[in-house]
C-alpha positions in Angstrom: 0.0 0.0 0.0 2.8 2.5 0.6 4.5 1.7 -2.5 1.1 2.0 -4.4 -0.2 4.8 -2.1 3.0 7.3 -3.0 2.9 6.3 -7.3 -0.6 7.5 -7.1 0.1 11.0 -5.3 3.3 11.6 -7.7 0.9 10.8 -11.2 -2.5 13.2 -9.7 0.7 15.4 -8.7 2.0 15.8 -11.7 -1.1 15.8 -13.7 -2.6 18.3 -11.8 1.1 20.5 -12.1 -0.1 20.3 -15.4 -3.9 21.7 -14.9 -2.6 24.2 -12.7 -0.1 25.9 -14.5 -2.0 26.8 -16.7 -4.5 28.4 -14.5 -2.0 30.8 -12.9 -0.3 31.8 -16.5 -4.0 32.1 -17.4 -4.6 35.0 -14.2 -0.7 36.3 -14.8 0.0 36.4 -18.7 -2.0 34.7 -21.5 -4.4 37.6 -21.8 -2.1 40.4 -22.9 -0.2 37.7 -24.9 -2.8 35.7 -26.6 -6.0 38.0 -26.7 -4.1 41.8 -27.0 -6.7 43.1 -28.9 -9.5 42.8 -26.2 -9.6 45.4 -23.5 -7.7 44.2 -20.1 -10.9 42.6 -18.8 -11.9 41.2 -21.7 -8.7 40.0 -22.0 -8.1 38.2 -18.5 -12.3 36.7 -19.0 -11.0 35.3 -22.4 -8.0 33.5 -20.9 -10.3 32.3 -18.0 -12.7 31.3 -21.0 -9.8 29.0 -22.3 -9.1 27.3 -19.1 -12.7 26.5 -18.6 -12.4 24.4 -21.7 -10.4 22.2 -20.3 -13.0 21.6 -17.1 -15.7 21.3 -20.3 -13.0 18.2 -21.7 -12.9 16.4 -17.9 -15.9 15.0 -18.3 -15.4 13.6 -21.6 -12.4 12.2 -21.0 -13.4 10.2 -18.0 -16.3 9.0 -20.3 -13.7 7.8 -22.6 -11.1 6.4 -20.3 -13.5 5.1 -17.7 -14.6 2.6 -20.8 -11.0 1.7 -20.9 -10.8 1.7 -17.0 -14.0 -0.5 -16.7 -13.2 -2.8 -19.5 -9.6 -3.4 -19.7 -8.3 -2.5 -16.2 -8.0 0.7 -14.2 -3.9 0.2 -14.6 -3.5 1.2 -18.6 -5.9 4.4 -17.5 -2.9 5.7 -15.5 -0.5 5.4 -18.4 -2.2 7.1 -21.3 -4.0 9.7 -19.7 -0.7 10.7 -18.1 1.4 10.9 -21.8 -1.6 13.1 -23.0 -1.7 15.7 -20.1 2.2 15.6 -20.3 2.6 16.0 -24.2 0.0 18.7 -24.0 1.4 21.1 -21.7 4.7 21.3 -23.0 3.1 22.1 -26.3 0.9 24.9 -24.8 4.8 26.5 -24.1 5.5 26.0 -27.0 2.5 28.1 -28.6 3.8 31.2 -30.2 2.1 34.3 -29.5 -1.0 36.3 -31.0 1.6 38.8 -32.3 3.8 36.0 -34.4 0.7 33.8 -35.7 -2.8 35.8 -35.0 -5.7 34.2 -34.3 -4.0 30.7 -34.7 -2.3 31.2 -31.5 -5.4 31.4 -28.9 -7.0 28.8 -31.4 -4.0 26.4 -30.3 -4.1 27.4 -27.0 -8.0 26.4 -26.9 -6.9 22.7 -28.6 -4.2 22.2 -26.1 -6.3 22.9 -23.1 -8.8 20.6 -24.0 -6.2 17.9 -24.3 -5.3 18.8 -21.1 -8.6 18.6 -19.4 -9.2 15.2 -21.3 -6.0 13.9 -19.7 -7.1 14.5 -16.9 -10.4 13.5 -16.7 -8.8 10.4 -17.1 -6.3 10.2 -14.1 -8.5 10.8 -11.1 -10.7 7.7 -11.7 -7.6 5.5 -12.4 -5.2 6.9 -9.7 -8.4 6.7 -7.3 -9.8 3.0 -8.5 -6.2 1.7 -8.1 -6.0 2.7 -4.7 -9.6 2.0 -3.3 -9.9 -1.2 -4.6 -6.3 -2.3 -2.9 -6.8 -0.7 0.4 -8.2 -2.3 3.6 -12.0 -1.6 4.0 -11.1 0.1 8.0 -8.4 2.4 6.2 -9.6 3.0 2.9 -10.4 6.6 3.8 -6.9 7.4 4.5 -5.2 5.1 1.4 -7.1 7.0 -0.3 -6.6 10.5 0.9 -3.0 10.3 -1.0 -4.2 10.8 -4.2 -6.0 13.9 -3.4 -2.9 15.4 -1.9 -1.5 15.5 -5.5 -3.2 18.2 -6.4 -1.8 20.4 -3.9 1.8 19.0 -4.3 0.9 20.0 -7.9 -0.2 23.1 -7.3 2.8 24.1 -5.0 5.3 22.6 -7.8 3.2 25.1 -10.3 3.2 28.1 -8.6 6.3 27.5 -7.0 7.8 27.5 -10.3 5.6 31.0 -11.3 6.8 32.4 -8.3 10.5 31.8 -8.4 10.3 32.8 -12.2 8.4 36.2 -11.3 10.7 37.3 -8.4 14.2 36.7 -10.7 13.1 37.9 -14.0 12.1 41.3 -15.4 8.7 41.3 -16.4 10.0 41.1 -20.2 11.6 38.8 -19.3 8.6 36.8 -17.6 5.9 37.6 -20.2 8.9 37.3 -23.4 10.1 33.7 -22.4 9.6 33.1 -18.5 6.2 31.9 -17.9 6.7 29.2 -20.7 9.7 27.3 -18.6 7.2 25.3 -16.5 5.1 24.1 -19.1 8.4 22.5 -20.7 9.3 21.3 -17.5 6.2 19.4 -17.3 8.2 16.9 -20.2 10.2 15.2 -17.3 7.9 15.3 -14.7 5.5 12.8 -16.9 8.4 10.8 -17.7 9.1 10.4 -14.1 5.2 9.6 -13.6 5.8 6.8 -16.1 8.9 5.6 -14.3 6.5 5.5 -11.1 3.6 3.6 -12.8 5.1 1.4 -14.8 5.6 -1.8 -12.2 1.6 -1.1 -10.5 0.0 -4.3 -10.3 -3.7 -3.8 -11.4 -6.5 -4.1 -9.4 -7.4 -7.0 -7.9 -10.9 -6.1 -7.8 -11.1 -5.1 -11.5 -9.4 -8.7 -12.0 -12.3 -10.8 -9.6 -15.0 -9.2 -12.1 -16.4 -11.9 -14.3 -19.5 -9.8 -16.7 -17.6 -6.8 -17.6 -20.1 -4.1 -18.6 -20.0 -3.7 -22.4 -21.0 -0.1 -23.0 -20.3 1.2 -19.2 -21.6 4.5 -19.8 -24.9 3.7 -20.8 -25.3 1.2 -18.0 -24.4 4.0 -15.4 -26.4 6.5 -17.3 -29.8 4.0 -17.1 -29.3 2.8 -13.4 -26.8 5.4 -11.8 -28.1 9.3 -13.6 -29.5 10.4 -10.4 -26.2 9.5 -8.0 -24.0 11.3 -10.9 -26.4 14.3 -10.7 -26.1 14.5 -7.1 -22.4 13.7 -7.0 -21.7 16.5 -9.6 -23.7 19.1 -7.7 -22.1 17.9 -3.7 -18.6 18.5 -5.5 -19.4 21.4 -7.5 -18.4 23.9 -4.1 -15.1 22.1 -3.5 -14.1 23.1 -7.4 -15.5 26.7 -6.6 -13.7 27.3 -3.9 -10.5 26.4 -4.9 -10.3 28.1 -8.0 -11.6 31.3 -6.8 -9.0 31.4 -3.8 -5.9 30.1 -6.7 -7.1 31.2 -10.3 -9.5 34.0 -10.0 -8.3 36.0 -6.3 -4.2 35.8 -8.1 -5.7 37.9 -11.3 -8.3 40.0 -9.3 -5.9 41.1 -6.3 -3.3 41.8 -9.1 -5.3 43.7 -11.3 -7.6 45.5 -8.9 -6.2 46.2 -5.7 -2.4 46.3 -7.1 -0.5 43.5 -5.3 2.5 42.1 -6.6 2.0 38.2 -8.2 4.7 37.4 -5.9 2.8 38.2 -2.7 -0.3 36.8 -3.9 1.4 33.3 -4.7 3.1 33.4 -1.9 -0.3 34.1 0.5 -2.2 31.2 -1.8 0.4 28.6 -2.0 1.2 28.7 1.6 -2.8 28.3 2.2 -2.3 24.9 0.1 0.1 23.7 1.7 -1.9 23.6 4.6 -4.6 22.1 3.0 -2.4 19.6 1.7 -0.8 18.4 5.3 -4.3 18.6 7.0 -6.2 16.0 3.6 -5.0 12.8 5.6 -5.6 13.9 8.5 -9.4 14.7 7.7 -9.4 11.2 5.9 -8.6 9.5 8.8 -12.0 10.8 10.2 -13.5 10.0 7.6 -12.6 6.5 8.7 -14.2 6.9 11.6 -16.8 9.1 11.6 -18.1 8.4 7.8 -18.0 9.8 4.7 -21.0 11.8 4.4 -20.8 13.8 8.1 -17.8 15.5 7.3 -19.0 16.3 3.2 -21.4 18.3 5.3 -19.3 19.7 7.8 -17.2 21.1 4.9 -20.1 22.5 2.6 -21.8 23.9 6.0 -18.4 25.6 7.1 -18.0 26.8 3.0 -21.7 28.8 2.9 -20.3 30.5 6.2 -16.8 31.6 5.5 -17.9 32.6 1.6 -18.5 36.8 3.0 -15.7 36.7 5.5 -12.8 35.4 2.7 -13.7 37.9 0.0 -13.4 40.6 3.0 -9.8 39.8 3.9 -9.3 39.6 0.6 -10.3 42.9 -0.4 -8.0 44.4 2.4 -4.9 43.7 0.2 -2.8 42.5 3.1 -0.7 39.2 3.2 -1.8 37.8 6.9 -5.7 38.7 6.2 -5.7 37.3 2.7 -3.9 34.6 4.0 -6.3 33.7 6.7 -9.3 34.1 4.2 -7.5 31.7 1.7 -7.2 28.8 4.3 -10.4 29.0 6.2 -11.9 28.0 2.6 -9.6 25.4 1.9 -10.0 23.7 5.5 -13.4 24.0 4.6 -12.7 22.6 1.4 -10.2 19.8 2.3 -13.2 18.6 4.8 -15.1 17.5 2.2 -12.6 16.6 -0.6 -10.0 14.3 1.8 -12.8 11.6 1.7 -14.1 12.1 -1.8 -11.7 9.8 -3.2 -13.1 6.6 -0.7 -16.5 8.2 -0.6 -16.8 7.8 -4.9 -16.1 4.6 -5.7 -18.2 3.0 -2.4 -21.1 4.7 -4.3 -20.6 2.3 -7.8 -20.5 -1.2 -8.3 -17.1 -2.2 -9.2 -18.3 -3.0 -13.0 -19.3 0.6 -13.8 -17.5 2.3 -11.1 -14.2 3.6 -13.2 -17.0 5.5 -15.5 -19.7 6.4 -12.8 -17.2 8.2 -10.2 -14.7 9.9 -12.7 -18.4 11.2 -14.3 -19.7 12.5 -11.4 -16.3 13.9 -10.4 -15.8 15.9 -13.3 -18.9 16.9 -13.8 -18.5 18.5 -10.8 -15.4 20.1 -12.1 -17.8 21.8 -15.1 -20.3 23.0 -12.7 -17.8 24.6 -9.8 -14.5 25.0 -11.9 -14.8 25.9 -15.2 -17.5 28.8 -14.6 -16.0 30.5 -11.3 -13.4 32.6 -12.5 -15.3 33.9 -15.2 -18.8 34.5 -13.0 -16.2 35.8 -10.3 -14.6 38.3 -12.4 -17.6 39.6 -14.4 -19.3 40.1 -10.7 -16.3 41.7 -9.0 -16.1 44.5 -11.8 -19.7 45.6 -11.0 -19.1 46.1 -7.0 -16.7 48.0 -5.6 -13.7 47.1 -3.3 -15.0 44.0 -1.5 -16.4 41.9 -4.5 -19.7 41.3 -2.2 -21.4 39.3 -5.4 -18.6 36.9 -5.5 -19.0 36.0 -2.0 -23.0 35.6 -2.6 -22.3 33.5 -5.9 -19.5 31.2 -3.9 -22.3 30.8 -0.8 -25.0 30.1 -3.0 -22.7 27.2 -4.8 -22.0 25.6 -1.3 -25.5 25.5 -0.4 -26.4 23.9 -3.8 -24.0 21.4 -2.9 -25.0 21.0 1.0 -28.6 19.8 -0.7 -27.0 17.4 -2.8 -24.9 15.6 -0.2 -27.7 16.0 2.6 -29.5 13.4 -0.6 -26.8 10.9 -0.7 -26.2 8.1 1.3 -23.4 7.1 3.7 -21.1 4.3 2.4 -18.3 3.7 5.1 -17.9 0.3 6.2 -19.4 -0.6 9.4 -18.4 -4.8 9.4 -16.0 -6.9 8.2 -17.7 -7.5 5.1 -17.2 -4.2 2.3 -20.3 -3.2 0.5 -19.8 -3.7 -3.6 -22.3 -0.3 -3.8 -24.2 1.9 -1.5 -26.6 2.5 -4.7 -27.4 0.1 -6.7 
């Protein structure tokens, strides 16, 4: 479990280094370079606009690789999904710019970012699957809870990289050639990911399966829609949140309130890594408490702290903005450490690569790919504490608070495991 346990939080690491780096070029630099023509907010809602795409491609992608994942084994998911994300991001750095090629250049920038997205709609399901299905039924909660601290070791490595980048180079320098460095550098990280992956032993859960589902999507769709739909809309605050305190606050606190990209990533990735030492621990009571008590502890917490983050936030100051930052993610991290046991408990194992990478993404679509475009439209109509953001952000985690308050709880209680809390 160790060895499989740490070659599943270096590939959702990696992967997501991927997502994410895009994200924060997308708030720092692809506007002015990619869309120059459009006014400076239309600009940074078009770049936005071209990350969303690749939330839109999550969801397709884990249609197309949960059908590998549920009919040839949750292992070759891991591999494939990991050489597109990889081969796609160095690509998007190596995308000339709107002044060398035109139009072609936010045109490739939109392909890319859907490769991206359809990567990685891919990985969560197989990193998750693998994991889950070897872990012990008392533990799975935590087992599981390392694949979900990838994202924040990926988002660290990403804006670690911006950050390091922005403090040493002149901002020529940074929009000329700079921010392209870590999408290149994304090359070796997937070829270390394959290196990682390549001696996982597949699931021995996937391998006990004897009537493989032949078209898994339409069996989920015909017995599973409604625990998709309510799975999408429970997860759709945890994707809100964390993009508006890593994508949209880092282009709104720059752009509006005039504080330097190096303080902002600073403030947000320390807030991360917080969130990523506290996901196992929140897992482990998830082992004991249950899955679905602390989903809504976290959503409950969310609709709470929505006001009181976008009020630190407005103040401009690193401590405040801070504190805002990481009482949302704790908030966040409650629900999200479990998500990866929670999932699959909810699927029988012959549909379940398909029916929790759907949900999950789906999610993503919902949450993700809309809030740093709704959040920056809303903030330019109010003035210096972007009030509508906080409404929009609360209004998501109540949405979501409804939608877990309908699912059911799937932790183990026995010795025996439960093949599917829904059926």
């Amino acid at each position: 479990m160790p060895r499989l346990a740490a070659a599943s939080l270096a590939g959702t690491a990696i992967e997501f280094y991927d997502f994410f780096v895009y994200g924060t070029a997308a708030a720092l630099v692809l506007g002015p370079l990619f869309f120059p023509t459009f006014s400076p907010l239309a600009g940074t809602l078009a770049a936005f606009g071209t990350f969303g795409v690749g939330f839109v491609a999550r969801p397709l992608g884990s249609v197309l690789f949960g059908h590998v994942g549920d009919r040839h084994g949750r292992r070759p998911v891991l591999v494939v999904s990991l050489l597109l994300t990889g081969a796609s991001t160095v690509a998007v750095g190596c995308v000339p710019t709107y002044d060398t090629i035109g139009v072609a250049a936010p045109v490739l920038l939109l392909v890319l970012r859907f490769l991206q997205g359809l990567g990685l709609g891919g990985e969560w399901g197989g990193a998750v699957l693998l994991t889950a299905e070897h872990a012990p039924a008392d533990r799975r909660g935590l087992w599981t809870s390392f694949p979900q601290v990838g994202p924040a070791v990926g988002f660290v490595l990403a804006n670690g990289a911006m950050l390091v980048l922005s403090a040493t180079l002149t901002e020529a320098q940074f929009a000329g050639w700079g921010w392209r460095v870590p999408f290149w550098a994304a090359g070796a990280l997937a070829l270390l990911g394959l290196w990682l992956r390549s001696s996982l032993p597949e699931s021995p859960r996937f391998l006990e399966i004897d009537d493989h589902a032949r078209v898994p999507l339409a069996e989920v769709v015909r017995s599973h829609w409604r625990l998709v739909l309510l799975t999408a809309g429970a997860l759709a605050v945890g994707y809100a949140i964390f993009y508006a305190v890593t994508t949209w606050s880092l282009a709104y606190a720059t752009e509006r309130l005039g504080v330097s990209r190096t303080v902002m990533l600073a403030c947000i990735m320390a807030a991360v890594v917080v969130k990523g030492a506290l996901t196992p621990l929140a897992a482990l009571l998830g082992d004991r408490f249950g899955r679905r008590p602390l989903c809504l502890v976290g959503c409950a917490a969310a609709a709470l702290w929505m006001f009181p983050m976008v009020a630190l936030l407005a103040t401009g100051r690193p401590l405040p903005m801070f504190l805002g930052f990481l009482g949302a993610l704790v908030s966040f991290v409650t629900m999200f450490a479990v998500i990866a046991a929670y999932l699959p408990e909810l699927y029988e194992p012959r549909v379940r690569c398909t029916g929790a990478a759907v949900g999950y993404n789906l999610g993503g679509v919902l949450g993700g790919a809309l809030t740093p475009i709704a959040a920056t439209a809303l903030a330019e109509q109010g003035g210096r504490v972007p009030w509508g953001v906080g409404a929009y952000l609360t209004g998501i985690a109540l949405l979501s608070l409804g939608c877990f308050a309908l699912l059911p709880e799937t932790r183990p209680t026995g010795v025996a495991v439960p093949e599917a809390a829904v059926g």
